[in-house]
C-alpha positions in Angstrom: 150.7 64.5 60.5 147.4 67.0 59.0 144.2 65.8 59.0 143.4 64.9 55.2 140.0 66.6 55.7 138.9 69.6 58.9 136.0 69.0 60.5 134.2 72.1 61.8 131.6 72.2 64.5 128.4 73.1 63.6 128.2 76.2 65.2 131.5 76.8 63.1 129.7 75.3 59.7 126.8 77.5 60.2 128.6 80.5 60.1 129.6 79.9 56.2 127.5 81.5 53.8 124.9 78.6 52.4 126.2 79.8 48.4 129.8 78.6 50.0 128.5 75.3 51.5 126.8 74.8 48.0 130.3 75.1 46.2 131.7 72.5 48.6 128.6 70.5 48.5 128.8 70.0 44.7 131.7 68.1 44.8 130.6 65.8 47.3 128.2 65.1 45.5 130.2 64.6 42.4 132.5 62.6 43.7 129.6 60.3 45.5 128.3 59.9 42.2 131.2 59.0 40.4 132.8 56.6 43.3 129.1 55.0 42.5 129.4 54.5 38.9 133.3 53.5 38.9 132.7 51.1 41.5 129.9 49.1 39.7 132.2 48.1 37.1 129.9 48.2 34.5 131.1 50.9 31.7 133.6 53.3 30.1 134.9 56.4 31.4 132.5 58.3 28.7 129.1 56.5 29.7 130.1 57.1 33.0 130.5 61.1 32.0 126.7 60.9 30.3 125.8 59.0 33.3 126.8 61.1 36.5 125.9 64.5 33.9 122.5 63.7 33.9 122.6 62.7 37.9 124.7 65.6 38.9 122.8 68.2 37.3 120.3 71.0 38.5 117.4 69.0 37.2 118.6 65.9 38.3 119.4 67.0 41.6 116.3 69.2 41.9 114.5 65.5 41.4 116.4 63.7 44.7 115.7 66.7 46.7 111.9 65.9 46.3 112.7 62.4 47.6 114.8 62.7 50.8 113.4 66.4 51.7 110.7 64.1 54.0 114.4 62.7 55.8 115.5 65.3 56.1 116.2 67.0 60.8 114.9 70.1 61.2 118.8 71.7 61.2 119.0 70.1 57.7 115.9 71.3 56.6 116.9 75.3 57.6 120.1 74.6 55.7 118.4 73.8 53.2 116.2 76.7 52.8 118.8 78.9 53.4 121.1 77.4 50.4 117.7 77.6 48.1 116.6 80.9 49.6 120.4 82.4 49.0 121.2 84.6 46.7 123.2 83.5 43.7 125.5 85.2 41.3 125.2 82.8 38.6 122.0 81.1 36.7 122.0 77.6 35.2 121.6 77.2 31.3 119.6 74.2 31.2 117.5 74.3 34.8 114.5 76.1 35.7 115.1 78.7 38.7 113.2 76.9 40.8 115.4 73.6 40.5 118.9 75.5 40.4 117.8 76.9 43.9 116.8 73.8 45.3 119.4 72.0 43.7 122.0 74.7 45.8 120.0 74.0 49.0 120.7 69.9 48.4 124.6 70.9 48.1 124.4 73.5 51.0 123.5 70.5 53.1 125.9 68.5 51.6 128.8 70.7 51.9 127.6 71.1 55.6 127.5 67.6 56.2 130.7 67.0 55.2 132.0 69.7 57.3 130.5 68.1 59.9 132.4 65.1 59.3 128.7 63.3 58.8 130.0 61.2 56.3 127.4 58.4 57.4 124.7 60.9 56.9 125.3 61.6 53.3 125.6 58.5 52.0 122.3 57.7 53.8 120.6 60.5 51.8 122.5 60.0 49.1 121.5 56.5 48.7 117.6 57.3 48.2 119.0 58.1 44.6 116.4 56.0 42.3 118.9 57.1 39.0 121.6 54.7 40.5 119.9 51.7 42.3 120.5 48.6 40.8 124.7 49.0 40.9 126.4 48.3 43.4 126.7 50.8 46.1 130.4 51.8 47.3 131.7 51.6 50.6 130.5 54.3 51.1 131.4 58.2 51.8 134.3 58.4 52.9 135.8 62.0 53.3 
């Protein structure tokens, strides 16, 4: 039977361009959101949209960087930079440069992470999120 997810050394993850880490880092960190707001039982299916919008956007991820950047290994950190030092072929529409890059350089180490198979990891990070304490938290990530 497949694995249901690969798991890549990091040797192996650090090879991937940060932009492509990014791309797989935003939906780990959509679908953290989400499993977050679905799980606290408390809404419909449209407040939950509003909800993880506002959360999973440039702005609003540009805002948790500045909180767990201080958590944040020194192999984290350089993938970091490199995701909001990367060059980008798109532009957000409603984000200043400055938090579309480092809002790329949150889902660069994301996508890594979950490469990784540091599931543990994100949801530690993840959980500093001050737009979603109060519900309750899910089991947490699993990938």
């Amino acid at each position: 039977m497949q694995e249901a997810f690969v798991v890549l050394s990091e040797r192996e993850a650090l090879q991937i361009n940060p932009v492509v880490l990014a791309f797989l880092g935003d939906a780990v960190y959509s679908l953290w959101v989400r499993e977050k707001l679905v799980v606290s039982g408390e809404g419909r299916a449209s407040e939950f949209q509003r909800a993880a919008a506002e959360v999973e956007s440039a702005r609003g991820q540009s805002a948790l960087i500045e909180r767990i950047l201080p958590l944040l290994t020194e192999r984290e950190t350089e993938i970091f930079k490199r995701g909001r030092n990367a060059k980008k072929a798109t532009k957000s529409k409603h984000a200043t440069v400055g938090e579309y890059n480092r809002s790329t350089g949150l889902e660069a180490v994301l996508g890594f992470l979950h490469l990784t198979g540091n599931g543990a990891r994100i949801d530690e990070l993840l959980s500093q999120m001050d737009e979603l304490k109060g519900k309750p938290s899910p089991v947490g990530y699993k990938p």
